[in-house]
PAKE-136348 format. One record per residue: chain; x, z, y of N, C-alpha, C in turn. Coordinates in Angstrom, 2 decimals. Each point is the difference from the previous one (the first is absolute). Layout:
! PAKE-136348
PT   chain       n.X       n.Z       n.Y      ca.X      ca.Z      ca.Y       c.X       c.Z       c.Y
PT       A         X         Z         Y         X         Z         Y         X         Z         Y
...
! end
This chain:
! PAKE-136348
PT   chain       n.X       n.Z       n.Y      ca.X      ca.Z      ca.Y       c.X       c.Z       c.Y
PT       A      6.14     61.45    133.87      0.19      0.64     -1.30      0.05      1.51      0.17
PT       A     -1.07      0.66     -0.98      0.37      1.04      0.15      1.24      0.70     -1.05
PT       A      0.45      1.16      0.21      0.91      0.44     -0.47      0.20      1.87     -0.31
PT       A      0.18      0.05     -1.52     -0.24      1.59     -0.17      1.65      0.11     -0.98
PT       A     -0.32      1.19     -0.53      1.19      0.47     -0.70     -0.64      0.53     -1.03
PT       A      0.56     -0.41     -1.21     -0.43      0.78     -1.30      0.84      1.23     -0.56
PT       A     -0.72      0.66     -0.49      1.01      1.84     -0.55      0.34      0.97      0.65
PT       A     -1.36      0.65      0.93     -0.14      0.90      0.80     -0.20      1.29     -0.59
PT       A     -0.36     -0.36     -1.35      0.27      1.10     -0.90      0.43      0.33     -1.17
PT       A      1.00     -0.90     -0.44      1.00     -0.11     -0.73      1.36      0.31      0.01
PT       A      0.87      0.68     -0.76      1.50     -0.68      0.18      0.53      1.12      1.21
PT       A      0.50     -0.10      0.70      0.56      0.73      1.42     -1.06      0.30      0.69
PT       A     -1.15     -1.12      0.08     -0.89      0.85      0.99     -0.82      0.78     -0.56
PT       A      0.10      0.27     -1.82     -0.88      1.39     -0.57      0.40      1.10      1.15
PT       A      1.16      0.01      0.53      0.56      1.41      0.82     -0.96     -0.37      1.62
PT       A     -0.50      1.23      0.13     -1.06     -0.21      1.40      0.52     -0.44      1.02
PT       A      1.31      0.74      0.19      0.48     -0.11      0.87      0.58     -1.57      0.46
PT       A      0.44     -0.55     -1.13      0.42     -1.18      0.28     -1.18     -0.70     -0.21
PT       A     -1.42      0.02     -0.58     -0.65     -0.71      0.28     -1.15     -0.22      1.33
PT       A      0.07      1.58      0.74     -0.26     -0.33      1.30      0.59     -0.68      1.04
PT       A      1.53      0.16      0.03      0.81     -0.70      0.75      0.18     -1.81     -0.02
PT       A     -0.09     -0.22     -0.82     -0.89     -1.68     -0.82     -1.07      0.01      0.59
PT       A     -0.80      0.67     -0.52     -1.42     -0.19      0.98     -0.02      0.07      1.40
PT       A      0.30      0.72      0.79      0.44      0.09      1.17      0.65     -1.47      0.38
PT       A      1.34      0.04     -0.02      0.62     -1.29      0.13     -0.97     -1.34     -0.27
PT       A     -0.43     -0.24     -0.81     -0.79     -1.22     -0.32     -1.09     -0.17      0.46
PT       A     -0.36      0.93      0.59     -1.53      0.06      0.87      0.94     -0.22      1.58
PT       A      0.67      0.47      0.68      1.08     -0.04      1.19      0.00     -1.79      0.25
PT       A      0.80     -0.15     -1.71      0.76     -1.91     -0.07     -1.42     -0.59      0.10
PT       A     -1.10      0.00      0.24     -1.04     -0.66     -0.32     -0.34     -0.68     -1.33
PT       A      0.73      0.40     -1.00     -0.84     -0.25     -1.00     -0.87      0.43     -0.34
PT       A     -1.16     -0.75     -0.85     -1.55      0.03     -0.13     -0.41      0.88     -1.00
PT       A      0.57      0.36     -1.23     -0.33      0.93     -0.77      1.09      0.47     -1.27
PT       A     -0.09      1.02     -0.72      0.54      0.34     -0.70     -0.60      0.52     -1.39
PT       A      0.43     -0.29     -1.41     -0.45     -0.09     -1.34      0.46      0.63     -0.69
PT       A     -0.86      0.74     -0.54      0.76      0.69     -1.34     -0.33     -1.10     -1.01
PT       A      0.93      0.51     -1.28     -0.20     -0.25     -1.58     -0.72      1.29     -0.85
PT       A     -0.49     -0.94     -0.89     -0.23      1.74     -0.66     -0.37     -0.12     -1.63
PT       A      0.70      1.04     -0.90     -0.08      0.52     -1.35     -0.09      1.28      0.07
PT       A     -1.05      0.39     -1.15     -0.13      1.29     -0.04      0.93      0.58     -0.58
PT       A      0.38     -0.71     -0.87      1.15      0.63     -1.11      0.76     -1.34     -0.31
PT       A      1.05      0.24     -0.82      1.03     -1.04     -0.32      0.42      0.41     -1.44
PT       A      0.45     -1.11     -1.00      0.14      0.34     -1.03      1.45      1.01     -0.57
PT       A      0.32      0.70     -0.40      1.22      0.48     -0.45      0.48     -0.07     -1.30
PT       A      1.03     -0.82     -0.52      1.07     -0.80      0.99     -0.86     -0.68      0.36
PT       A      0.51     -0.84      0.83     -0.69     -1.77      0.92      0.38     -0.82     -1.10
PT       A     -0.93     -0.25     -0.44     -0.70     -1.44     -0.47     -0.87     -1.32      0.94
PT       A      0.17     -0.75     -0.49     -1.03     -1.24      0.40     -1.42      0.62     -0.16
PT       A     -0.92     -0.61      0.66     -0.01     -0.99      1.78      0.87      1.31      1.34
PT       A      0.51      1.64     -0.20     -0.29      0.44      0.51      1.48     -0.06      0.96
PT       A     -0.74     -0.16      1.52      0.71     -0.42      0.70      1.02      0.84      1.06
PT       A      0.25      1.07     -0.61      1.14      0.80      0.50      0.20      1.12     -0.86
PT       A      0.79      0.61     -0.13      0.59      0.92     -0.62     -0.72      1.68      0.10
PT       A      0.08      0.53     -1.36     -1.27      0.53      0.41      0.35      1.78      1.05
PT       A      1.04     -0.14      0.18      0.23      1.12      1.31     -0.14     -0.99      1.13
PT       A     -0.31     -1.23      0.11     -0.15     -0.45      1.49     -1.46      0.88      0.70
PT       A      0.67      0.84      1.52     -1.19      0.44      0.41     -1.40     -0.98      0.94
PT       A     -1.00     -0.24     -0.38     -0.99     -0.10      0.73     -0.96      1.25      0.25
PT       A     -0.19      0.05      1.48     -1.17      0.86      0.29     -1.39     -0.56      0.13
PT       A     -0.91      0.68     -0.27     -1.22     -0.32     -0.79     -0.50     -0.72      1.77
PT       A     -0.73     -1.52     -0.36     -0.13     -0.55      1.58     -0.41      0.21      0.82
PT       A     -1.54      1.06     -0.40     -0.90      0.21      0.97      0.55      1.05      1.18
PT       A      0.60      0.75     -1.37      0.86      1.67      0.80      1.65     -0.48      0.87
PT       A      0.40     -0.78     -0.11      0.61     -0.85      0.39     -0.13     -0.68      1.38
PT       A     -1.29     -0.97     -0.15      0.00     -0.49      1.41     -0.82      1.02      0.60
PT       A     -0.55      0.80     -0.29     -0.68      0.78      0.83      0.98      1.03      1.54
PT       A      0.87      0.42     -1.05      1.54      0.20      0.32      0.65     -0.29      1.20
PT       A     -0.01     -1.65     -0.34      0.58     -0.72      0.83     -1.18     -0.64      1.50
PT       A     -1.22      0.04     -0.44     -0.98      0.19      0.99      0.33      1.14      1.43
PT       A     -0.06      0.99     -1.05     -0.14      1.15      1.41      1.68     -0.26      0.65
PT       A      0.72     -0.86     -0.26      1.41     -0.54      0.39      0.19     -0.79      0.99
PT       A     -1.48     -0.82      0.36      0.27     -1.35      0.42     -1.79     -0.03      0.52
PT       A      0.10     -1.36      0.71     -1.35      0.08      0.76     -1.13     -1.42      0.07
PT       A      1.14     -0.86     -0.80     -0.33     -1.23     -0.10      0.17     -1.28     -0.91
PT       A      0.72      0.20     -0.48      0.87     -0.96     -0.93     -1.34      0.72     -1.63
PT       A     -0.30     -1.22     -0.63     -0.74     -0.20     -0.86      0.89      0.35     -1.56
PT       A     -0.58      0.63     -0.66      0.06      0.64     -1.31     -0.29     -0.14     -1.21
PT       A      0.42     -1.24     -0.53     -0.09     -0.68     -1.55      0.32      0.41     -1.49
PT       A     -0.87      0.17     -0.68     -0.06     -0.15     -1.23      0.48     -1.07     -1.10
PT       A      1.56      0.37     -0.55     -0.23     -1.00     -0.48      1.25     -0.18     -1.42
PT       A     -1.12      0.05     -0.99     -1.22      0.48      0.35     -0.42      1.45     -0.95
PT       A     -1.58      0.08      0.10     -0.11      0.88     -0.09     -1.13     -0.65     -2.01
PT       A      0.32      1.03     -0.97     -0.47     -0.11     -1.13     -1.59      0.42     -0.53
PT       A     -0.83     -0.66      0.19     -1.28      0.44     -0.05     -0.83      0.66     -0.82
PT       A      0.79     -1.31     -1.21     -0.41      0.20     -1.10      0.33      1.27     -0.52
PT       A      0.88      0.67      0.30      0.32      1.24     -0.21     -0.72      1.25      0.17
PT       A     -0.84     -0.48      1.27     -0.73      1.20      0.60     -1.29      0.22     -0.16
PT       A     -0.24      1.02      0.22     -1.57      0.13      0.38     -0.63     -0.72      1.18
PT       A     -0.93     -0.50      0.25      0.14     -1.26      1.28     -0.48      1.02      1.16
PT       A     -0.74      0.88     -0.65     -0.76      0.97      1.14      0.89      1.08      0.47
PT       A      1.16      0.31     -0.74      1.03      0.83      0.48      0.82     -0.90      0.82
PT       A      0.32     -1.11     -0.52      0.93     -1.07      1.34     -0.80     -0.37      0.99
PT       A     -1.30     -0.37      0.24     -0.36      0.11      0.72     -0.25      0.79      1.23
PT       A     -0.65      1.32     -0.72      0.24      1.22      1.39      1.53      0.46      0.02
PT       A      0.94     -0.58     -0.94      1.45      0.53      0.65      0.42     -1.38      1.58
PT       A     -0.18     -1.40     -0.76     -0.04     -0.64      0.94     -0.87     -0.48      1.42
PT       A     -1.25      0.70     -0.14     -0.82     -0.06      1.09      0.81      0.97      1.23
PT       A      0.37      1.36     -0.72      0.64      1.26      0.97      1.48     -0.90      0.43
PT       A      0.30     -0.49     -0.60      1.54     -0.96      0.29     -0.44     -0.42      1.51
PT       A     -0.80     -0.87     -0.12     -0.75     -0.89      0.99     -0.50      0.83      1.18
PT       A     -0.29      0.51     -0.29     -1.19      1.28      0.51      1.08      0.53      1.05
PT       A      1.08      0.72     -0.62      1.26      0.55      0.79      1.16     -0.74      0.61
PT       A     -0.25     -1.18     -0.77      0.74     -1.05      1.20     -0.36     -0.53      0.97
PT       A     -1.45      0.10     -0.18     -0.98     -0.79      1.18      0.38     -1.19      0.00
PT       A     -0.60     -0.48     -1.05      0.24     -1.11     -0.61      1.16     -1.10     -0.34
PT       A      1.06      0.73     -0.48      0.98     -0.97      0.11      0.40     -0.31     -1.74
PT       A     -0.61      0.27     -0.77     -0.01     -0.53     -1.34      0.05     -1.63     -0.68
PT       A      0.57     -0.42     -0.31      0.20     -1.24     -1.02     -0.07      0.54     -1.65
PT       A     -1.22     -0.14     -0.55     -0.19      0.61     -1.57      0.83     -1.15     -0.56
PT       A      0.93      0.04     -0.64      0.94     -1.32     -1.01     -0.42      0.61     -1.30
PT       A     -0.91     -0.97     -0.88     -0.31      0.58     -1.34      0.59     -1.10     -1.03
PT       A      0.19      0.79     -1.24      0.18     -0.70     -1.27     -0.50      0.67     -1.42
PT       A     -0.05     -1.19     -1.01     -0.53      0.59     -1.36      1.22      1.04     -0.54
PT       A      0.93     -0.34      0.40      0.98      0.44     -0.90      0.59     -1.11     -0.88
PT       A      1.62      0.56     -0.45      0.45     -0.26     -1.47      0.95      0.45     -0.60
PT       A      0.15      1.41      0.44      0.80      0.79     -0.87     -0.43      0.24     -1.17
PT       A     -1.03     -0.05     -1.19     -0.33      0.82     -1.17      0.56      1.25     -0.34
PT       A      1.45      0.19      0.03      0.13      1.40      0.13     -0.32      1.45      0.84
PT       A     -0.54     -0.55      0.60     -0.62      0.73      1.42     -1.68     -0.08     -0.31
PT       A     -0.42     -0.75     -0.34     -1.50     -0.04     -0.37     -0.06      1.01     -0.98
PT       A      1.08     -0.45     -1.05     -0.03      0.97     -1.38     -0.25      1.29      0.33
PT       A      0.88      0.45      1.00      0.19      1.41      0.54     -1.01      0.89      0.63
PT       A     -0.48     -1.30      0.39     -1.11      0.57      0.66     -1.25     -0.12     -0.18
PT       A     -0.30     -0.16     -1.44     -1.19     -0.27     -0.92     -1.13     -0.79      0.50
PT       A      0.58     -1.61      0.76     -0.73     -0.84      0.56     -0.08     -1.63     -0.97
PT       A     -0.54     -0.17     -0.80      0.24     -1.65     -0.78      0.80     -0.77      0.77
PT       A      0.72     -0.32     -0.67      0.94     -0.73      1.22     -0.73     -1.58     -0.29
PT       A     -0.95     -0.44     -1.12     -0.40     -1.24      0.33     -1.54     -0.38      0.75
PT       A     -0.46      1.64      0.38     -0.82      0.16      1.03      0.02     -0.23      1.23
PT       A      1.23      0.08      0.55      0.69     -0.30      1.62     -0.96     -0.72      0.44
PT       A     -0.15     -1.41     -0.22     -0.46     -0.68      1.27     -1.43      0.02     -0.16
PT       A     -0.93      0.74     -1.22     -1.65      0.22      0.37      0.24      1.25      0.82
PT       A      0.97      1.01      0.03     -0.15      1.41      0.58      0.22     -0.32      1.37
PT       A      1.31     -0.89      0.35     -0.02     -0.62      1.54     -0.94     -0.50      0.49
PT       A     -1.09     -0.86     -0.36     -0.49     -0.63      0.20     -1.38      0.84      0.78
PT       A     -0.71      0.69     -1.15     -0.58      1.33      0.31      0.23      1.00      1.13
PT       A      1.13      0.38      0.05      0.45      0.98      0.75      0.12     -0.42      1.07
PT       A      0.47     -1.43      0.65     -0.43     -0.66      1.19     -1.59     -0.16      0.63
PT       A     -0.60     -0.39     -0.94     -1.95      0.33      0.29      0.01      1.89      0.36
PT       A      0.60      0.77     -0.76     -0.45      1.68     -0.28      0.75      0.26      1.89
PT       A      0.94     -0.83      0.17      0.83      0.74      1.13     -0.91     -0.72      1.41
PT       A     -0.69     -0.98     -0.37     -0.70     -0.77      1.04     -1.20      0.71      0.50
PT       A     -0.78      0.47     -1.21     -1.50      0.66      0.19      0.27      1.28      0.88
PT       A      0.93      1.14     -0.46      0.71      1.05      0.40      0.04     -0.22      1.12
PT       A      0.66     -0.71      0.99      0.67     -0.39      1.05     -1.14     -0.71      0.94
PT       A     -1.11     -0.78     -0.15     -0.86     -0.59      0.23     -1.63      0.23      0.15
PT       A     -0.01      0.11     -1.21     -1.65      0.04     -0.80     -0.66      1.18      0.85
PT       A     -1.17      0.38      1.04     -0.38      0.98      0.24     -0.85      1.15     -1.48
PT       A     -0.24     -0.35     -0.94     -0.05      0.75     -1.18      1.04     -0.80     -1.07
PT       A      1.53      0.51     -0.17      0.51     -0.83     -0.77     -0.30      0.13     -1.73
PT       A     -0.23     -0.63     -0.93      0.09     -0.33     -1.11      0.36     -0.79     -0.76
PT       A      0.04     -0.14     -1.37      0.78     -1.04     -0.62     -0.29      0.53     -1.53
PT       A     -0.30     -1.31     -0.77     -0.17      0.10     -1.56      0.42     -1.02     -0.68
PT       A      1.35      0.03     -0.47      0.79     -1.03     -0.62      0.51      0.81     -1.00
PT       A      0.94     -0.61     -1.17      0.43      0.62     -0.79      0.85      1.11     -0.42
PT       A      1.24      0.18      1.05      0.26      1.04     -0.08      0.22      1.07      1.16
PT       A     -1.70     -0.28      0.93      0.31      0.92      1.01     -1.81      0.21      0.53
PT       A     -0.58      0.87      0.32     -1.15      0.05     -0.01     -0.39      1.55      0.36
PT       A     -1.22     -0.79      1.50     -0.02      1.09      0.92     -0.91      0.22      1.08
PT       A     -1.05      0.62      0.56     -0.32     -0.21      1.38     -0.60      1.31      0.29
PT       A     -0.54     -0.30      1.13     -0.75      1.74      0.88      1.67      0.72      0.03
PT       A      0.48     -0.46      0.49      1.38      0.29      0.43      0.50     -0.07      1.54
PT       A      0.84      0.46      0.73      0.63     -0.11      0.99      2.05      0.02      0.25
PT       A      0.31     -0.87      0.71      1.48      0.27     -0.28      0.30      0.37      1.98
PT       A     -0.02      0.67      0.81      0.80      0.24      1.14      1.22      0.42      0.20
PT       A      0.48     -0.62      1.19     -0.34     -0.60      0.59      0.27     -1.16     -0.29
PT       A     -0.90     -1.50      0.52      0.75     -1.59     -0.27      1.08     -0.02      0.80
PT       A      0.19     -1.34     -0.68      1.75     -0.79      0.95     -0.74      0.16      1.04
PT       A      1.40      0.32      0.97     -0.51     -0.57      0.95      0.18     -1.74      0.90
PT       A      0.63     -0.62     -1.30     -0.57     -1.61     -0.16     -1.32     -0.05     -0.24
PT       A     -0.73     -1.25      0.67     -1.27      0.02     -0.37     -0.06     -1.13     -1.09
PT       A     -0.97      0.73     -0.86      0.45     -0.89     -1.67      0.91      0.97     -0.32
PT       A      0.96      0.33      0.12      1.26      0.61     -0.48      1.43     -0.63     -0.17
PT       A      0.79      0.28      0.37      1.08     -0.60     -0.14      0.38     -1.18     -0.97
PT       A      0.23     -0.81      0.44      0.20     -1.85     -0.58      0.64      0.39     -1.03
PT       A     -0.48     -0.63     -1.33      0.84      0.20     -1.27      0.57     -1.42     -0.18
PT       A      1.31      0.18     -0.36      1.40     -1.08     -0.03     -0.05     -0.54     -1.67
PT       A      0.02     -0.09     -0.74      0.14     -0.68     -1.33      1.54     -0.17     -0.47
PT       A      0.81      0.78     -0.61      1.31     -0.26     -0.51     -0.12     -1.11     -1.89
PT       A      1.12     -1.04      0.29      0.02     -0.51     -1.50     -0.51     -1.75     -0.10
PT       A      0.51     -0.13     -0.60      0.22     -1.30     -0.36     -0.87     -0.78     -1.35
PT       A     -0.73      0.97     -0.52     -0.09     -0.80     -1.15     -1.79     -0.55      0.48
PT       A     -0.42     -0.65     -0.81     -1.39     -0.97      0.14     -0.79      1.26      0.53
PT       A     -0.67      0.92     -0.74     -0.84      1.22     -0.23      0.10      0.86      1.86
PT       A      1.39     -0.12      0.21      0.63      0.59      1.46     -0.62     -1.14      1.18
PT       A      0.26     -0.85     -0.03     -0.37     -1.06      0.91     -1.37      0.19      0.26
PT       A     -0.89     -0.35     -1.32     -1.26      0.01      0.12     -0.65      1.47      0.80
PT       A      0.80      0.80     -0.71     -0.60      1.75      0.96      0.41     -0.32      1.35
PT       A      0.81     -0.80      0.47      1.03      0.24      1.65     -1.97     -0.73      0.17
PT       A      0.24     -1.29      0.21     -1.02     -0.99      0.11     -1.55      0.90     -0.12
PT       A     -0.27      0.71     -0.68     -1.15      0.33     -0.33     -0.40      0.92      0.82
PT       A      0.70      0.71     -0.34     -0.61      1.34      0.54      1.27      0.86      1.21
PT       A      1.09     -0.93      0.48      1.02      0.68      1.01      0.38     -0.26      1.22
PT       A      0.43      0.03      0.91      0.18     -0.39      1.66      1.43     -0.46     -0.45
PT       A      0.74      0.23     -0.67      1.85     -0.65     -0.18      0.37     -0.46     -1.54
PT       A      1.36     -0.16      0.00      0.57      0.07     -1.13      1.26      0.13      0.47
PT       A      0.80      0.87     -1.00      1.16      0.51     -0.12      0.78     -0.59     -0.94
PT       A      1.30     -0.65      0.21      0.94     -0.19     -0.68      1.48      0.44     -0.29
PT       A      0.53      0.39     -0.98      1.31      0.99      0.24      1.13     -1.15     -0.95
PT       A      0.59      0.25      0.93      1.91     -0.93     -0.44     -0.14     -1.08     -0.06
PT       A     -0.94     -0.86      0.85      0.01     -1.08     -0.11      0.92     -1.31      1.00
PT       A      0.25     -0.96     -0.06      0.75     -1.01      0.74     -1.58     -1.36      0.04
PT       A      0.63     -0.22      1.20     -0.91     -1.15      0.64     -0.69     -1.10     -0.94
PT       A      0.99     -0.48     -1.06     -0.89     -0.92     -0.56     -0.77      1.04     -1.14
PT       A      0.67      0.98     -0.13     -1.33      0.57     -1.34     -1.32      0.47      0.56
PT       A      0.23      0.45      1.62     -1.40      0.57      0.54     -0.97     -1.42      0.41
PT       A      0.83     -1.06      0.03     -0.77     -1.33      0.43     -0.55      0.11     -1.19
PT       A     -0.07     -0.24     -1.44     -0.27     -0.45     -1.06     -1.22      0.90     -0.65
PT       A      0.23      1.44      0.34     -1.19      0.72      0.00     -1.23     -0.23      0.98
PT       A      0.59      0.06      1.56     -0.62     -0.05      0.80     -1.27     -1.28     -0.20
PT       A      0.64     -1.47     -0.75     -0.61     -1.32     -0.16     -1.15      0.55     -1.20
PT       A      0.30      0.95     -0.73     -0.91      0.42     -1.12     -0.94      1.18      1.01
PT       A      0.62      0.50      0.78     -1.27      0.92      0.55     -1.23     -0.81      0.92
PT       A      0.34     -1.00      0.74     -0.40     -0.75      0.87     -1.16     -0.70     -0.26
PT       A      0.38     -0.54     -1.67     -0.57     -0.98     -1.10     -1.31      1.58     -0.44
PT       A      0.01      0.87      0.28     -1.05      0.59     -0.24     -0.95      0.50      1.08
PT       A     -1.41      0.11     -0.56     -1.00      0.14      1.16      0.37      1.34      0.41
PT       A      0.28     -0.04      2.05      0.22      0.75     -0.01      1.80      0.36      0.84
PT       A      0.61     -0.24     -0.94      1.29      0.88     -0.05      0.81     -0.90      1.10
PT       A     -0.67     -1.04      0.76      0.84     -0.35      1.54     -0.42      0.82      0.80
PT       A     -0.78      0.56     -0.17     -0.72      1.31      1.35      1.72      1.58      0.10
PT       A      0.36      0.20     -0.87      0.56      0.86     -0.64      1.61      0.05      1.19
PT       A      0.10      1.15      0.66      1.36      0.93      0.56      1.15     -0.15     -0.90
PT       A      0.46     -1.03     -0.23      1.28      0.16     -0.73      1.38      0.76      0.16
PT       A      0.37      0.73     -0.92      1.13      0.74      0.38      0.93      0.08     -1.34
PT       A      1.39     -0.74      0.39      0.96      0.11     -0.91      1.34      1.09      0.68
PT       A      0.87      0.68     -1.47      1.04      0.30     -0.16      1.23     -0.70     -0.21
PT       A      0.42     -0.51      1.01      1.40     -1.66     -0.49      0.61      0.74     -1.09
PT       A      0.73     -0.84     -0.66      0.68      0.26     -1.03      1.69      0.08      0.47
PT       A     -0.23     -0.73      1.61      1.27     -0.31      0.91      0.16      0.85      0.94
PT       A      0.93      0.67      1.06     -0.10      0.79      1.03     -0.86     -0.92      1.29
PT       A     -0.97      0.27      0.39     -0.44     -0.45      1.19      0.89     -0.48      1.26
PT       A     -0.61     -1.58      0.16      0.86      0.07      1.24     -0.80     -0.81      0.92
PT       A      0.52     -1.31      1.01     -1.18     -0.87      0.46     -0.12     -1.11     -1.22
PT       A      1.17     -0.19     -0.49     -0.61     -1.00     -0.67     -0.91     -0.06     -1.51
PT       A      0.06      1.34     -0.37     -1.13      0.78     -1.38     -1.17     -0.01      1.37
PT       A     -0.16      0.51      0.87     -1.12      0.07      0.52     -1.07     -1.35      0.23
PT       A      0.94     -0.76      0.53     -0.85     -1.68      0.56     -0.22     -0.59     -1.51
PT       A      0.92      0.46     -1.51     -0.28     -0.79     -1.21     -1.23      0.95     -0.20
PT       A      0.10      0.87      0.21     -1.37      0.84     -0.75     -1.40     -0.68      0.89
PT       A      0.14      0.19      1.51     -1.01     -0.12      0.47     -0.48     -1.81      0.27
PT       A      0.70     -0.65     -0.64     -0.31     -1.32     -0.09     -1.13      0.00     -1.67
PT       A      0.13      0.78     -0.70     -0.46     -0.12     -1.19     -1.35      1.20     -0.27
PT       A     -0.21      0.77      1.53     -1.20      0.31      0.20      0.03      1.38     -0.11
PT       A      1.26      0.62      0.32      0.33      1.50     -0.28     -0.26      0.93      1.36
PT       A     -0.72      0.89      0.29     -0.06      0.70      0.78      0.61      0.92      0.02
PT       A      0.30      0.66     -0.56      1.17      0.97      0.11      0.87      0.46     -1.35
PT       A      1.46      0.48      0.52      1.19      0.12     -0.74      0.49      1.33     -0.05
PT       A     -0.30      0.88     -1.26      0.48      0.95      0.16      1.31      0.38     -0.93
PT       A      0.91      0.78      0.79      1.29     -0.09     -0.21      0.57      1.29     -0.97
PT       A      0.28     -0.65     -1.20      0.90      1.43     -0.85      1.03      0.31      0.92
PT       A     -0.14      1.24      0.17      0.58      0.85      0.46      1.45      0.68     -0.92
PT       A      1.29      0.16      0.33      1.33      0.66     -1.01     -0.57      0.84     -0.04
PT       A      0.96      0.91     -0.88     -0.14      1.28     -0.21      1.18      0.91      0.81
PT       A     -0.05     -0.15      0.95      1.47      0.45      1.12     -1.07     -0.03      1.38
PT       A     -0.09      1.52      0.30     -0.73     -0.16      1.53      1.03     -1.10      1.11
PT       A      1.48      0.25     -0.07      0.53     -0.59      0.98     -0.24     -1.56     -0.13
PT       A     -0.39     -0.33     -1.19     -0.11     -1.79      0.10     -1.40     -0.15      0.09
PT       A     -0.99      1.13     -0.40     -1.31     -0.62      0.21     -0.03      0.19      1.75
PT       A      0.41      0.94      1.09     -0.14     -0.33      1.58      0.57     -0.84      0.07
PT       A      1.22     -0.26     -0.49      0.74     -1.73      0.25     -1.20     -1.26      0.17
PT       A     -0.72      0.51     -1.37     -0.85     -1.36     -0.30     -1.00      0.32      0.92
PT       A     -0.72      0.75      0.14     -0.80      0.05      1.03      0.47     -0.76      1.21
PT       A      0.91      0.45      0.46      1.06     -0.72      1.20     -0.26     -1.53     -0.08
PT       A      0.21     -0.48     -1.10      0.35     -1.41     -0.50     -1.24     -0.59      0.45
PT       A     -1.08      0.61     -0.71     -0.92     -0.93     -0.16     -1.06      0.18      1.40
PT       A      0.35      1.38      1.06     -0.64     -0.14      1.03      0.60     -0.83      0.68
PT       A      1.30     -0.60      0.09      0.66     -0.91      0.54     -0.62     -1.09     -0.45
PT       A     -0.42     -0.94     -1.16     -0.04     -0.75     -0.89     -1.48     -0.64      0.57
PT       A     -0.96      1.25      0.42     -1.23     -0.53      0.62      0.09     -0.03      1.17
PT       A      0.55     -0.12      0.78     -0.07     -0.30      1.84      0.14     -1.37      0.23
! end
């Protein structure tokens, strides 16, 4: 099983300092990688769906793990995830190719449609556009990264006699992960992704998805990676990885002294 830590740039580790020392440490404990979350904005006050308060700090992911890259030399660097639909695909793209590029390859892209609406609002994106703009922007980030003349003519993105340098330096480009649960999510993991991502989940709810991803063409090929909803231990590990989970990545407190604790824990936890 592999094993990462989620909120490398959130919360306590917005502060560099404590989020190099995390990084450091967790690359040391042999754990396998580390994840941000990410919102561009948050609603004020906090309302529903929005999932923290809106002075909670996140640093923006790319600038973030990049950060924590020139920190560390090995330990892999997850997205997760990262909002597509939000973006321009050709600006995330050459932001995430240079990610790659400067890690020498240690990127995990974790993508999602979104479902804040207040955050779409904000940012003058349809929020019931999400999953044709994801969908798109996965083809726009492929050609970019790939295509020796890249182009693309779909609906809301259209383009060629172009160049983006430098590529990942993944070949293909760094494996895109699939965050989300609902039908529309599965089918993108399955279709068009190397993983799928699950957050707060417990063993029988990732079995129950997992039996719906499986049931599609496709989506048994797929890197699975859940967030327990439980603190990791051996026995979350052998329930996860009996039900086809490859790796467990771990919310992280918001207290540097308990997140090295946990580090502690869980490099103990895998020997």
């Amino acid at each position: 099983m592999k094993v990462g830590l989620f909120g490398i740039n959130s919360g306590i580790c917005s502060n560099p300092d404590v989020a190099k020392r995390v990084a450091k440490q967790a690359e040391e404990a042999g754990l396998e990688s580390l994840w941000t979350g990410e919102h561009v904005v948050l609603p004020e006050p906090r309302q529903p769906p929005s999932p923290a308060a809106p002075d909670y700090p996140m640093v923006h992911p790319s600038t973030n793990l990049a950060f924590v890259a020139a920190a560390t030399e090995r330990i892999k660097l997850g997205t997760g995830i990262t909002l597509i639909a939000q973006r321009n695909p050709l600006v995330l793209a050459k932001e995430m190719a240079s990610l790659d590029y400067l890690s020498k390859g240690r990127l995990i892209l974790g993508i999602g449609a979104g479902y804040l609406h207040q955050e779409f609002s904000a940012l003058g994106v349809p929020f019931a556009e999400r999953g044709a703009r994801t969908d798109e922007a996965i083809e726009v980030m492929r050609s970019l990264w790939n295509d020796p003349q890249p182009s693309y003519h779909g609906r809301f993105w259209n383009f060629d006699g172009i160049q983006a340098m430098p590529r990942p330096a993944q070949q293909g480009g760094p494996p895109i992960v699939v965050g989300g649960t609902s039908e529309a999510a599965l089918r993108r993991a399955a279709r068009c992704a190397q993983g799928w991502y699950g957050f707060a989940m417990n063993v029988e709810q990732t079995k129950r998805v997992l039996d719906t991803l499986h049931a599609i063409d496709g989506g048994s090929q797929l890197e699975i990676s859940i967030t327990p909803s439980l603190r990791i231990d051996t026995e979350i590990i052998e329930g996860f990885a009996e039900v086809g989970v490859h790796r467990l990545i771990s919310l992280m407190p918001n207290d540097e002294d308990r997140i090295l604790q946990l580090i502690e824990d869980l490099a103990t936890t895998m020997q």
